[in-house]
C-alpha positions as CSV (number, residue, x, y, z in Angstrom):
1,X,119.2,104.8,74.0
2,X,118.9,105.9,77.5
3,X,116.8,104.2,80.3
4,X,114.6,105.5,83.2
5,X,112.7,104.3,85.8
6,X,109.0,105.2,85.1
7,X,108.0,106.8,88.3
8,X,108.0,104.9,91.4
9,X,107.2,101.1,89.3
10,X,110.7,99.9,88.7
11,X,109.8,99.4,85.3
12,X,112.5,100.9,83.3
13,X,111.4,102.8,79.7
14,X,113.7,104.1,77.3
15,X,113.8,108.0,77.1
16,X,112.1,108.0,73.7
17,X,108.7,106.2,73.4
18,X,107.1,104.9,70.1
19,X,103.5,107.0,70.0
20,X,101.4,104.9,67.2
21,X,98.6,107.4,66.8
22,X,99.4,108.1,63.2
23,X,99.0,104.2,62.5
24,X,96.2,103.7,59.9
25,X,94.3,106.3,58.9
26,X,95.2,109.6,60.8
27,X,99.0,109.0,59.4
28,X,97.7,107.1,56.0
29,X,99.9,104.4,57.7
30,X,99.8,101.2,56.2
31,X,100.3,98.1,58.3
32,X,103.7,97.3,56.6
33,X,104.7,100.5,57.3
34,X,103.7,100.3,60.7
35,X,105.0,97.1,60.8
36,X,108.5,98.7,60.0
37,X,108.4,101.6,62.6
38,X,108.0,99.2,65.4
39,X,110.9,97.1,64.3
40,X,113.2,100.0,63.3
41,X,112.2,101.2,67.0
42,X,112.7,97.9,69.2
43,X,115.9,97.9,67.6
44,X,117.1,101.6,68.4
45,X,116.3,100.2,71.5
46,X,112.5,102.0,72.6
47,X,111.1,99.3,74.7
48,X,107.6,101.8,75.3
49,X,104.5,101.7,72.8
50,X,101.7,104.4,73.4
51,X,98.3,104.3,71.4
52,X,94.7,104.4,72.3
53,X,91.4,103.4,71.8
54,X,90.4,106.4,70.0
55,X,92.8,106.9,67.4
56,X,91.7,105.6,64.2
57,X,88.3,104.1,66.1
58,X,90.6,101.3,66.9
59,X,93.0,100.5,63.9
60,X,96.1,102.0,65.6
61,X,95.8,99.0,68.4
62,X,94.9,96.7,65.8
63,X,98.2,98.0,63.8
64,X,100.4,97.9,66.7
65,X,98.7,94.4,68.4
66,X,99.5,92.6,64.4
67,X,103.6,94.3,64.5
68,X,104.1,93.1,68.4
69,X,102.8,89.6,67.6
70,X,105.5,86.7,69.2
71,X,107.5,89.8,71.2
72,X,104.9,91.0,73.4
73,X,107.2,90.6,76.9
74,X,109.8,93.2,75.7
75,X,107.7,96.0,75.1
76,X,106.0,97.6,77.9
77,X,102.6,99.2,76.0
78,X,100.2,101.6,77.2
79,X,96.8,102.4,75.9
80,X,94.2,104.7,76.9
81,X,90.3,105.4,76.9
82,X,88.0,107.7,77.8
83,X,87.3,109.7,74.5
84,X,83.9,109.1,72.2
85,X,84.0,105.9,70.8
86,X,80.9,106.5,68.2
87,X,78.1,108.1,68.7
88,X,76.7,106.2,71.8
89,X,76.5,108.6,74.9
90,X,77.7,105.9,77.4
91,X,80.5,104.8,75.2
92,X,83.3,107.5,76.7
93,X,84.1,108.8,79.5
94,X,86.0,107.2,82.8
95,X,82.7,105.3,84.5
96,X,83.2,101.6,85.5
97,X,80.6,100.8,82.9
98,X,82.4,102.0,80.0
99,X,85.8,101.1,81.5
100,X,85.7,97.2,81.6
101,X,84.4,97.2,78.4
102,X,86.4,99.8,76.7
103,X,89.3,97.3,78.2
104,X,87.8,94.2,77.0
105,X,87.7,96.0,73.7
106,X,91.6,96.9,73.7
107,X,92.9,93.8,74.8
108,X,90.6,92.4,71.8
109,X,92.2,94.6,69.4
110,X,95.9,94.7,70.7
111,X,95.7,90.5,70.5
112,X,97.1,90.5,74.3
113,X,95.8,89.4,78.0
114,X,97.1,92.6,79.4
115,X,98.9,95.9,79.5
116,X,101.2,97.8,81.0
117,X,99.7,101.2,81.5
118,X,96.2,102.2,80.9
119,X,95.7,105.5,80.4
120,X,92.7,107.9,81.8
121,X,93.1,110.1,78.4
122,X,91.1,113.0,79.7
123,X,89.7,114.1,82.8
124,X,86.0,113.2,82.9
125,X,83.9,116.4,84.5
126,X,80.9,113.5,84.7
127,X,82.8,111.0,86.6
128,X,84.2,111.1,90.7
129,X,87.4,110.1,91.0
130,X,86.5,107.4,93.6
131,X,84.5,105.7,90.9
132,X,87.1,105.9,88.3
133,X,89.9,104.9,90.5
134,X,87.7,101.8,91.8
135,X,87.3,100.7,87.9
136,X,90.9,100.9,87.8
137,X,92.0,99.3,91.0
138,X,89.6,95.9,90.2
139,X,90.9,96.0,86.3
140,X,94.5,96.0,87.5
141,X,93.7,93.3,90.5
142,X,92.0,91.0,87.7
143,X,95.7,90.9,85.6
144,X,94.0,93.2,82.7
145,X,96.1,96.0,83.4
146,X,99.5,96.4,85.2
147,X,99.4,99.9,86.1
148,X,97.1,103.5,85.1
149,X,97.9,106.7,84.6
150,X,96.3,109.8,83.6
151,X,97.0,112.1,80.3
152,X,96.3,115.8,79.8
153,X,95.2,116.7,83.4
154,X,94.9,119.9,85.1
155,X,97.1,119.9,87.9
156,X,94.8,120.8,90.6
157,X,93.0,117.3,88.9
158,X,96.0,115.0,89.4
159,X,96.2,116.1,93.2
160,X,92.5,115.3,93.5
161,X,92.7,112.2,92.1
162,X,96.0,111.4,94.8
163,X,94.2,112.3,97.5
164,X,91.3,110.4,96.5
165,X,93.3,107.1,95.9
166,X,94.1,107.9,99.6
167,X,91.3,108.5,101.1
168,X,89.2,105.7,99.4
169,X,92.6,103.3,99.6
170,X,92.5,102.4,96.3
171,X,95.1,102.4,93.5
172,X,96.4,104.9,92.6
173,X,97.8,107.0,89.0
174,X,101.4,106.2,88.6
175,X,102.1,108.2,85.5
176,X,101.0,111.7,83.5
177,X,100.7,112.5,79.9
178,X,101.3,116.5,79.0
179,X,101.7,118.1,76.3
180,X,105.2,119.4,76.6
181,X,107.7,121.5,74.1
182,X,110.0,124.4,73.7
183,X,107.1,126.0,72.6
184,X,104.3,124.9,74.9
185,X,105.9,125.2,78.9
186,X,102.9,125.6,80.0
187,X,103.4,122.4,82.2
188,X,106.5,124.0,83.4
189,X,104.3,126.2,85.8
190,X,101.9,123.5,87.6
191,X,101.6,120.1,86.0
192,X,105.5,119.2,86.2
193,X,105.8,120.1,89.8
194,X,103.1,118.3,90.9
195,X,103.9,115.0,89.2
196,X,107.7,115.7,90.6
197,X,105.5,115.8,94.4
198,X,103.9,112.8,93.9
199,X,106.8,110.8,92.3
200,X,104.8,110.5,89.1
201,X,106.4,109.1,85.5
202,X,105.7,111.3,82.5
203,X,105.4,110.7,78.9
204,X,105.3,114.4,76.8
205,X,103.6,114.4,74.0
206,X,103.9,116.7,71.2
207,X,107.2,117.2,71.7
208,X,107.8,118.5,68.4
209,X,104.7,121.0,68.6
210,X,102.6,119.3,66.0
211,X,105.5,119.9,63.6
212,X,106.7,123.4,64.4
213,X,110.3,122.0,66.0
214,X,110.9,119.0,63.2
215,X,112.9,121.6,60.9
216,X,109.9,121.6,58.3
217,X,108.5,124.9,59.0
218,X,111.0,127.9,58.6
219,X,110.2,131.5,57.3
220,X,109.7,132.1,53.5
221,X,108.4,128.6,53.2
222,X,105.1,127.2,52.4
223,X,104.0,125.3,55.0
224,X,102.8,121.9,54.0
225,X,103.4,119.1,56.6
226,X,100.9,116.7,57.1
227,X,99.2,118.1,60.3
228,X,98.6,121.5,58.8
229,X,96.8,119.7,55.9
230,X,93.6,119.0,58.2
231,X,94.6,121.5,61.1
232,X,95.0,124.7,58.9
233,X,94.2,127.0,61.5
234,X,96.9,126.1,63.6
235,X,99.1,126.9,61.2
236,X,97.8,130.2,59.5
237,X,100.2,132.9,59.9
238,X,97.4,135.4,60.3
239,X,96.9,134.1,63.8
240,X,99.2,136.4,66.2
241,X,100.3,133.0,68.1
242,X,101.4,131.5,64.9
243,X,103.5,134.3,64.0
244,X,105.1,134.2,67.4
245,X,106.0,130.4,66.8
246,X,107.8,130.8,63.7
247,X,109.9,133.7,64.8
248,X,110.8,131.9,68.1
249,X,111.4,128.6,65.5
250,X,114.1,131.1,63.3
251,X,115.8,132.1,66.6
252,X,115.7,128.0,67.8
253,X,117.1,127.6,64.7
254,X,120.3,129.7,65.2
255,X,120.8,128.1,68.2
256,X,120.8,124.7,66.8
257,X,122.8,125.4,64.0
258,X,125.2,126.9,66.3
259,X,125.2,123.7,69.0
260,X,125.5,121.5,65.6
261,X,122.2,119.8,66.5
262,X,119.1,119.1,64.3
263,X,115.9,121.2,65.4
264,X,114.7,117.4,66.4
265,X,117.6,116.9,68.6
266,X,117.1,120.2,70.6
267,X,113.7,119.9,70.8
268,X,113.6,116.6,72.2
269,X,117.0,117.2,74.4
270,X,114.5,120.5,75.8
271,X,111.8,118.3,76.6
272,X,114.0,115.2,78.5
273,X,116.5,117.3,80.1
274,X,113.7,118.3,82.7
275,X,114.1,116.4,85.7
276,X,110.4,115.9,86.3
277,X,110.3,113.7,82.4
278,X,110.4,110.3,82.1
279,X,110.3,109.9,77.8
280,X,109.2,111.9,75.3
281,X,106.7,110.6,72.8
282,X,107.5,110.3,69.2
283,X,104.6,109.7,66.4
284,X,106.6,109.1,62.9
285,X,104.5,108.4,60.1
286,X,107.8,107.1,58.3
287,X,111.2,105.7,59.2
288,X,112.8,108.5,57.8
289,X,110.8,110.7,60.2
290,X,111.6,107.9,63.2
291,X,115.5,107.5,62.1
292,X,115.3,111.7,62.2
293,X,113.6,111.1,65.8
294,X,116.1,108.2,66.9
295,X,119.0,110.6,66.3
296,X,118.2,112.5,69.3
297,X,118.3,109.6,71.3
298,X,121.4,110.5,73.5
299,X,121.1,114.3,73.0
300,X,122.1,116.0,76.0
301,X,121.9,119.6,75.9
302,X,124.7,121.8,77.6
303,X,123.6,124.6,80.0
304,X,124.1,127.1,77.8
305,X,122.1,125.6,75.1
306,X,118.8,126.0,77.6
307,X,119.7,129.2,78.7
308,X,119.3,130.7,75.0
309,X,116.0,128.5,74.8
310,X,114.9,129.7,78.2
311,X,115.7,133.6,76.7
312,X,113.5,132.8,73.4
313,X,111.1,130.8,75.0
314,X,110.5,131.7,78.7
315,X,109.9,128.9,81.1
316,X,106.3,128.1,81.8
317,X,104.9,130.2,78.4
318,X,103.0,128.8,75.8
319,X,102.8,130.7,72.9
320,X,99.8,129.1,71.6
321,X,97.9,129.2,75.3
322,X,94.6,128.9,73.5
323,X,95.6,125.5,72.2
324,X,96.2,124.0,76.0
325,X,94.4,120.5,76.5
326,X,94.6,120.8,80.5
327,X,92.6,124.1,80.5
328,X,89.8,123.9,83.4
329,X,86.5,123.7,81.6
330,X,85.1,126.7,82.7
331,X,87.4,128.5,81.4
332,X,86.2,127.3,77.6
333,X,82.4,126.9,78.8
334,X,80.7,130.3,80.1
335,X,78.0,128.6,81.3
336,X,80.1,126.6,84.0
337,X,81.2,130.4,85.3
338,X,77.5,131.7,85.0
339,X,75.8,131.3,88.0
340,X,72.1,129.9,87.1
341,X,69.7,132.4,88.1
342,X,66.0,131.1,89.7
């Protein structure tokens, strides 16, 4: 395993992170199972844990608070809020109301006094940054949380936010969560740079594209991985972006083969060989999936190797762009681009 130092903190993470969003329910995870994963992990030597608040309503931190029991200093674990959290209107969202308690609530269910990163998991249209960031600031001065971050923001967003820490002097985000893969480089093009500006960490998720990169889904095969089963349409090779992912997933393949790497290893070797990424984020459901992950541990891809991705995949493309999480919300809502009329 190979160490980095998560932005400008000191703290050092290993290069592949243990995501535990399909403990419990989403990944029909037991907690033996889960149980498992976090050893096998702590032992392949991943030192970061990444869940939230939101996945499962709350069983994944359960899951992963009952498996770090009596080893809690070795592990530096992140959590986030911000999505719905039932149907209550004030219960989501980045507001100081719903931030100490959404805390209160994590620390409850993850059995510890604090974390190490608390994630912003969207960017809340509702909420200034100045409030947010204040929340955050008074959490992390109480001992509650060690540092915060933000995950899936638009890049224009994360400068805000800086400037605002700034300007108000308050603390700041020390970290990013993109989505990030040979497939999505979306990032590539404004999120990346930014985060490199302002000395950011990043933790990529999806970097196995929902499943695309694992070596499950090839041509001529039926495609029946556990995310397509309640996420058909984003695997329904009647969509014109889905085509385009399996043809550029035959040519990946060639390369692989060719560089005598799994499609795991050269997608995760893609995703950490940028110089603006701290980890990548893996989310096994099994520990033959995480020993499949954990081989790609020291991967380091030779130049040529990303020059054939970078001519199948160009840098900064995402051939599913309609599937982007960072997308300003105008651009999904027409009536934030309509201007009101008297």
């Amino acid at each position: 395993m190979q160490y980095r130092t998560l932005g400008r903190t000191g703290v050092q993470v290993s290069t592949l992170a243990l995501g535990a969003m399909n403990f419990g329910r989403i990944g029909r995870t037991t907690q033996d199972e889960a149980t498992a994963l976090v050893d096998t992990a702590l032992e392949a030597g991943i030192n970061l844990i990444d869940t939230a608040d939101m996945y499962g309503d709350g069983e994944s931190e359960e899951m992963v608070g009952k498996a770090i029991a009596g080893r809690r200093d070795d592990i530096v674990l992140a959590t986030k809020a911000t999505m719905p959290m039932g149907d209550e209107r004030n219960h989501r969202g980045s507001s100081r109301r719903w931030l100490v308690t959404a805390l209160d609530d994590s620390l409850r269910r993850l059995g510890v006094d604090h974390v190490d990163l608390y994630q912003i998991h969207r960017w809340d249209p509702h909420t200034g940054d100045e409030e947010t960031l204040s929340a955050l600031t008074d959490l992390q001065r109480a001992g509650k949380i060690r540092y915060f971050g933000s995950s899936t923001f638009p890049a224009y967003r994360i400068v805000q936010a800086q400037w605002a820490a700034r300007e108000h002097h308050l603390g700041r985000y020390v970290t990013e969560q993109p989505s990030y893969s040979i497939l999505q480089r979306g990032a590539e093009s404004h999120v990346l740079p930014v985060t490199e500006e302002y000395g950011l960490g990043v933790l990529v998720w999806s970097p196995l594209a929902s499943g695309w990169l694992s070596g499950a889904i090839r041509a001529g095969r039926d495609i029946a991985t556990h995310r397509s089963a309640f996420l058909p349409d984003r695997f329904d090779l009647t969509v014109p972006a889905n085509r385009a992912r399996l043809e550029a997933v035959e040519q990946l393949a060639r390369v692989a083969d060719e560089a005598g790497l799994t499609m795991i290893q050269l997608a995760l070797g893609f995703v950490t060989a940028h110089p603006a990424v701290t980890s990548a984020l893996v989310g096994p459901r099994t520990l033959d999936h995480l020993h499949s992950q954990l081989a790609a541990a020291d991967t380091v891809l030779s130049s040529d190797v990303l020059d054939a991705i970078d001519a199948m995949v160009a840098p900064g493309v995402d051939l599913a762009p309609e599937e982007k999480h960072d997308t300003p919300p105008a651009l999904l809502d027409a009536s934030l681009r309509r201007r009101r009329t008297p």
